[in-house]
N, C-alpha and C positions, 0 to 999 in steps of 0.2 A: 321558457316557462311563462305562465299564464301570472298578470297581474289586476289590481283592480282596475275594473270596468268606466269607463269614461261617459258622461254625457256631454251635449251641447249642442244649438241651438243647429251652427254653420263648422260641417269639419272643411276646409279648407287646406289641396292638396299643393305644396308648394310656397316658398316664401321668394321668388321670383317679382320683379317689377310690377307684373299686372295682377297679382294674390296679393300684394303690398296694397298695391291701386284700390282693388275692389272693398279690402275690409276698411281701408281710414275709411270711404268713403260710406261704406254700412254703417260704422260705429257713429256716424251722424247723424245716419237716416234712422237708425233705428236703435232707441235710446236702452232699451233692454237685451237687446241680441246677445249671445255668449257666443264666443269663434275659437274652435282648434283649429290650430295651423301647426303642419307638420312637412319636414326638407329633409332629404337627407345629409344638406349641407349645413355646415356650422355655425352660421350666421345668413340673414338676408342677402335677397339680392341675386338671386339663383348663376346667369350664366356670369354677370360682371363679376363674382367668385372668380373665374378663370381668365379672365379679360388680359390682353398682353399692358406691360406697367404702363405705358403713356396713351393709351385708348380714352377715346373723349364720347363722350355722347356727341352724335351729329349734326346735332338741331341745337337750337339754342336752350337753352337750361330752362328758361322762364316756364316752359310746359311741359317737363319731365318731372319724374318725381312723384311726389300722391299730393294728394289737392290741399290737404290740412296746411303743408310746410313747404317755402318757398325752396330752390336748390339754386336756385341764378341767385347770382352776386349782386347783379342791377349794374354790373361795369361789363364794358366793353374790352375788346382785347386790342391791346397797344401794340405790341408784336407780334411778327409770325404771321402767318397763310392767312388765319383767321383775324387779321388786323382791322380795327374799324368797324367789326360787328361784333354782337355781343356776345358775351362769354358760353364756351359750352365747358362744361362739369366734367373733371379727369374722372376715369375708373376711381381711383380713392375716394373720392369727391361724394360718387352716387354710392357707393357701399358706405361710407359712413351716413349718407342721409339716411338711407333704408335702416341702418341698424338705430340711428337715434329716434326714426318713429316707432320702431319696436321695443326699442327701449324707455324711452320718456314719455311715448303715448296710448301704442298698445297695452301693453304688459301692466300699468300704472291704472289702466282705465278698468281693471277687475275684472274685463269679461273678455281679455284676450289668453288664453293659453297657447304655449308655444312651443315646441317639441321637436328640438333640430335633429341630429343624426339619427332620425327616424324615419323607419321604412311605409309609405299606408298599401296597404294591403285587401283588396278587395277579394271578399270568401266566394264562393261557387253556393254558398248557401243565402249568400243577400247580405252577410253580415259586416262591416267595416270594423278593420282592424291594424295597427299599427305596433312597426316593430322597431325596436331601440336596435343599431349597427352598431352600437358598442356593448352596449350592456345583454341585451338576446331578449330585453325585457318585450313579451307579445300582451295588448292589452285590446280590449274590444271596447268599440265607440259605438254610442245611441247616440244617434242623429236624429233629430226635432225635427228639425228641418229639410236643410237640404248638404249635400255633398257639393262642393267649390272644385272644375277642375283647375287650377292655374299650370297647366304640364304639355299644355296643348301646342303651346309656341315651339318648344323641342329643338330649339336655339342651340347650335353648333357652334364651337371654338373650336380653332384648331389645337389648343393644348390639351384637350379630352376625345379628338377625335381622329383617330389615324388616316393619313393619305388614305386616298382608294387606289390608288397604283404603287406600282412596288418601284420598291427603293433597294437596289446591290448592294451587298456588304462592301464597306471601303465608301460610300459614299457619305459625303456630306450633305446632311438634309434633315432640319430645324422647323419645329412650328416658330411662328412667328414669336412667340411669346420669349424665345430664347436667345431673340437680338439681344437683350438689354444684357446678356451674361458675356458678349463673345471676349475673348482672351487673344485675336489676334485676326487682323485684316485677311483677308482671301483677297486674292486678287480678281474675280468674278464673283458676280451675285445672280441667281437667275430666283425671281420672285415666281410661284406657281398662285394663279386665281384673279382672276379678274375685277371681284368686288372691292366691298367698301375696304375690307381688310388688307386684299392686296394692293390698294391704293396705300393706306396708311403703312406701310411695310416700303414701298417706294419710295414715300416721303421721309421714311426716318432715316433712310438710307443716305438720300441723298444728304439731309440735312446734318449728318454725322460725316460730311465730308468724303463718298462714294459718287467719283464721276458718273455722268448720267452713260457715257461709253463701257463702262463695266459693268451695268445693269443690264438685264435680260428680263424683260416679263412674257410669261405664257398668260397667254388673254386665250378663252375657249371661247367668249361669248363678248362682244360687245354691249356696254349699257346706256341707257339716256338714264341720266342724273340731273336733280333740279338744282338751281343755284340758292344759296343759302342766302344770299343777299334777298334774296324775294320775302321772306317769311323770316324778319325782324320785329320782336316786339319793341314797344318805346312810340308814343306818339308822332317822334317824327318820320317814323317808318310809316304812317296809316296810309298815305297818297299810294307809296312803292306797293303797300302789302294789297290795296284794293286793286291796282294798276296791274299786278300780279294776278289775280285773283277771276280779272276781266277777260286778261289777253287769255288765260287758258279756256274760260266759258267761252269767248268771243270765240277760239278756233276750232272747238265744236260746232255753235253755231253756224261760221262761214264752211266749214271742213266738207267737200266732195265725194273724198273718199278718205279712209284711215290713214291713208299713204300723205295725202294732203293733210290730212291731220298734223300727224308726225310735222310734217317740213313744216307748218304754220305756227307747232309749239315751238320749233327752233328759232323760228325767224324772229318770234315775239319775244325771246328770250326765256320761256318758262320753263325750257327741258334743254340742257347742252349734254355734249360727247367728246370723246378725246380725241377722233380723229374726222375732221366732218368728211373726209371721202369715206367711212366705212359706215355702213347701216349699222345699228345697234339692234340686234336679236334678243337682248333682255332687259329689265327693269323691275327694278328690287327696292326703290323707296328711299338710294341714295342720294346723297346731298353732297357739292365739293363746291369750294368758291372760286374763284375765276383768277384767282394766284395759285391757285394747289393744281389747277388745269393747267396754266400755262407752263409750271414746274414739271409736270409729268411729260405732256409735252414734247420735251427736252433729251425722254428715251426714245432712242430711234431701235433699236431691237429689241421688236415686239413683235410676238410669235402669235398667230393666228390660224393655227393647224390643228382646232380641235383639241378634245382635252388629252392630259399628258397621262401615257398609260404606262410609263416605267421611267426609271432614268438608272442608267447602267455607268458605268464607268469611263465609257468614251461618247456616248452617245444620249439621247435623248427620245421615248420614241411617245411620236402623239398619233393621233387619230388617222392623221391624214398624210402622215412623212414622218423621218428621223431626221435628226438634225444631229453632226457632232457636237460633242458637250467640250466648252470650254475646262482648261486643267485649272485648279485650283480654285472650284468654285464652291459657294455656298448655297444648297436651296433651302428657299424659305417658305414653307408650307402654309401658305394663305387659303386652302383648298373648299376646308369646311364650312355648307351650307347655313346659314344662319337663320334662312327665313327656311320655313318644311312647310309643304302641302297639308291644307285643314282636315278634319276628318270627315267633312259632311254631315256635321249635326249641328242641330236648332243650339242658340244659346241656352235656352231656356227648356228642359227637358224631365219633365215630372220632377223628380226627387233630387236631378242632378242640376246643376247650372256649369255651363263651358266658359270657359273665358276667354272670345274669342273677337276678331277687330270690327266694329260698328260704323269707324269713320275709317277714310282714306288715312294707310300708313300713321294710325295713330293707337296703337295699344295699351296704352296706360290708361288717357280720353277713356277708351272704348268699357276696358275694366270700372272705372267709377262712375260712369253712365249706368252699366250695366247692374251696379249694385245701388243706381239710387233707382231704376226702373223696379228692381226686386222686391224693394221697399215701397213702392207707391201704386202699384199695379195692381190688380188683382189674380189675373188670370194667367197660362202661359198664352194664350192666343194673343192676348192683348199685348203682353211681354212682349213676345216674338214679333209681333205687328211692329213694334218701334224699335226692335233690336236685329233687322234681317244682317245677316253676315254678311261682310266685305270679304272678297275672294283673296287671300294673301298674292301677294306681284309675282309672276314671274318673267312672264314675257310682257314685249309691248302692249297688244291690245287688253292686259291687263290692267294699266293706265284707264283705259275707259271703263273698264267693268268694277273698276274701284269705283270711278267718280257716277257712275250707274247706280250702283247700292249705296253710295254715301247721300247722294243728293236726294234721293228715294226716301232714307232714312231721316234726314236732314226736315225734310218737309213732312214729314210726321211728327217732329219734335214739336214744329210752331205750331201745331194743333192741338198742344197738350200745354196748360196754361203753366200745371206746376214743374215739368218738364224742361218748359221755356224758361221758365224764373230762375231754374237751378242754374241750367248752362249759361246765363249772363253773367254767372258772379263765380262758375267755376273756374280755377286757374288753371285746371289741363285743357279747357276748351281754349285754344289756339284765337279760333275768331273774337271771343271775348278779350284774351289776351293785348290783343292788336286795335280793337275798339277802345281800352281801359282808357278812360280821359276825355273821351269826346264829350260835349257837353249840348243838353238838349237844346240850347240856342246856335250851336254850330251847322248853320244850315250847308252848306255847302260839303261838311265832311256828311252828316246825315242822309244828305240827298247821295252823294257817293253810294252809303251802304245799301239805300236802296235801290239803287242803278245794279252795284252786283247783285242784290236777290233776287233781282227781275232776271238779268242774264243767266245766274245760274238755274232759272227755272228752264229759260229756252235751250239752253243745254241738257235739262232732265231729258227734255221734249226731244231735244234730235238723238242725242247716243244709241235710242234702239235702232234706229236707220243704222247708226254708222258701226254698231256690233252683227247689224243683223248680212252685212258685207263679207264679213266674216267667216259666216258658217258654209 
């Protein structure tokens, strides 16, 4: 059934991390804007909804989150993998931040409406429109402005996303989410997926008292992951984080070929792997610390036979071989893609606006950039000029065609005065983050920052050489 008709300024598809990102940060820029936001889910927070119970954000808290309200504690972690560096935000942690700015600041501020278990629905006639999954209620929106997609990311869990190979009746085979329920030991575990997920499903493993000999992980794809220790906010991190910052400019600039690339980001510490005799064929924007490395480590049966196209009763079968399957085992379904291929469209697009990543492996950043550029631009060309898309990771040479569009991007910023003034004082800009406290008589850390933005220019300068090896 048809209800009344909706207006508003920005309808905004999604209450997911980067639709969170984008509107605090509109509701500053732009002191009259009205924004519907519509989810099909119950509350913020789009996939961390699904998130398995002990999942952490990766990065340090201090630059997740939306810009208005901090989500880092400002403590370090005393215990565990992550000991000595500073706090990352459980799943619970970032769902309640998301719903307390929806709740204490959107919703409160009169020009946020917000319409959970609701369908948006785009007509074949141009017309937007939105439908209630509980109620059936279908109501039509006039858009002012513009349409927000926030749906673009299409972030995969595996507790909403079934294996893509089959699984025999009789067996045992779990998304990960369903450790935290088990009711009694297996004597074998074989974790499926190579990423950050099936890393953390390793670790909970082991650390609930499962020998690293009764573990089995199917790895399809080797990754380079950066160390987390590189990218600490807290002033006394500023030497590590520019030192950081250098060694990877600096291995562009000396880098020969890609191949050298790669070994010179290892050597310098900026990119590590789990096993250094194996090449790493992907990279996805993970992060482990060099306790959680060496923990891993520790599995000596790890399968690297391509991905796993069945698992049957006695056997196992991948790509490239079967292998017999341990009796009494449990698989754990790490499988689902998290990061998805972009769709090929401008951020900024007449009527629509995407939401999509500006800087290297930074989508939140990229969302409240994206909505203070909205607010102070004029045009889309001009938009677009400062907002070209970063190619989401998936393989190696991905790594440089990030730091290609971001640095691209990066130096369009500092040509834009009011641009530049935002990003010093914003809290998801990372750099800002990590400069917080230098003081303009601190000559030695100031000369530092300018040391890296010199480097990182002659890095702009060489990466087409060393993409253009590539093609």
């Amino acid at each position: 059934m048809d209800s009344t008709p909706l207006e508003t300024d920005y309808l905004v598809i999604g209450t997911g991390a980067t639709a969170m990102a984008f509107v605090d940060t509109l509701l500053d820029e732009q002191s009259n804007a009205t924004v519907l936001m519509v989810d099909r889910l119950h509350r913020p927070g789009g996939h961390w909804n699904h998130a398995y119970p002990w999942v952490r954000v990766h990065q340090p808290s201090a630059w997740y989150g939306v810009a208005s309200r901090e989500l880092a504690s400002g403590e370090k972690d005393k215990v565990g993998l992550n000991a000595g560096l500073y706090s990352m935000a459980s799943g619970a942690e970032v769902l309640a931040h998301f719903d307390q700015v929806m709740q204490q600041r959107f919703l409160p501020s009169g020009r946020v409406r917000w319409l959970p278990m609701t369908d948006y629905q785009a007509g074949t006639d141009g017309a937007h429109r939105v439908a209630s999954v509980v109620g059936g209620v279908v109501q039509t929106v006039h858009v002012r402005r513009k349409v927000v997609d926030g749906t673009h990311a299409r972030t995969e869990v595996p507790a909403t996303h079934r294996p893509r190979y089959t699984v025999a009746p009789g067996v045992d085979c779990i998304p990960i989410n369903d450790l935290a329920s088990l009711s009694r030991p297996h004597a074998h575990y074989t974790v499926v997926g190579s990423g950050k997920t099936g890393i953390d499903a390793c670790l909970w493993l082991l650390a609930h008292g499962v020998a690293p000999s009764r573990i089995r992980w199917i790895m399809p794809r080797d990754a380079w992951f950066m160390d987390r220790a590189n990218f600490q906010p807290g002033l006394e991190n500023f030497e590590r984080n520019m030192g950081y910052s250098l060694n990877q400019f600096g291995a562009i600039v000396e880098a020969a070929t890609p191949a050298d690339l790669f070994a010179r980001l290892e050597a310098k510490g900026a990119l590590v792997r789990l096993d250094p005799k194996v090449e790493p064929t992907t990279y996805r924007c993970g992060t482990v610390s060099r306790d959680e490395l060496a923990l891993l480590r520790g599995i000596a049966d790890v399968v690297r036979l391509g991905r796993l196209q069945a698992i049957e009763p006695t056997r196992i079968v991948l790509d490239k071989a079967a292998l017999p399957a341990n009796l009494d085992t449990l698989y754990v379904d790490c499988s689902a893609s998290a990061i998805q291929p972009l769709p090929g469209l401008p951020v900024f697009d007449g009527a629509r606006i995407n939401l999509l990543m500006v800087r290297f492996c930074q989508p939140l950043f990229s969302a409240a950039l994206i909505a203070f550029v909205e607010s102070h631009v004029e045009d889309d060309a001009a938009r677009n000029a400062l907002c070209a898309v970063v190619p989401s990771p998936e393989v190696p040479r991905d790594w440089m065609r990030m730091w290609a569009a971001s640095l691209a991007n990066a130096a369009r910023w500092r040509q834009h005065p009011t641009l530049n003034a935002w990003l010093m004082k914003c809290r998801l800009n990372g750099q800002s983050v990590m400069a917080r406290g230098v003081l303009p008589e601190d000559n030695a850390r100031i000369a530092l920052l300018h040391q890296t933005g010199a480097k990182a220019g002659e890095a702009a300068a060489r990466l087409p050489a060393l993409l253009a090896m590539l093609s």
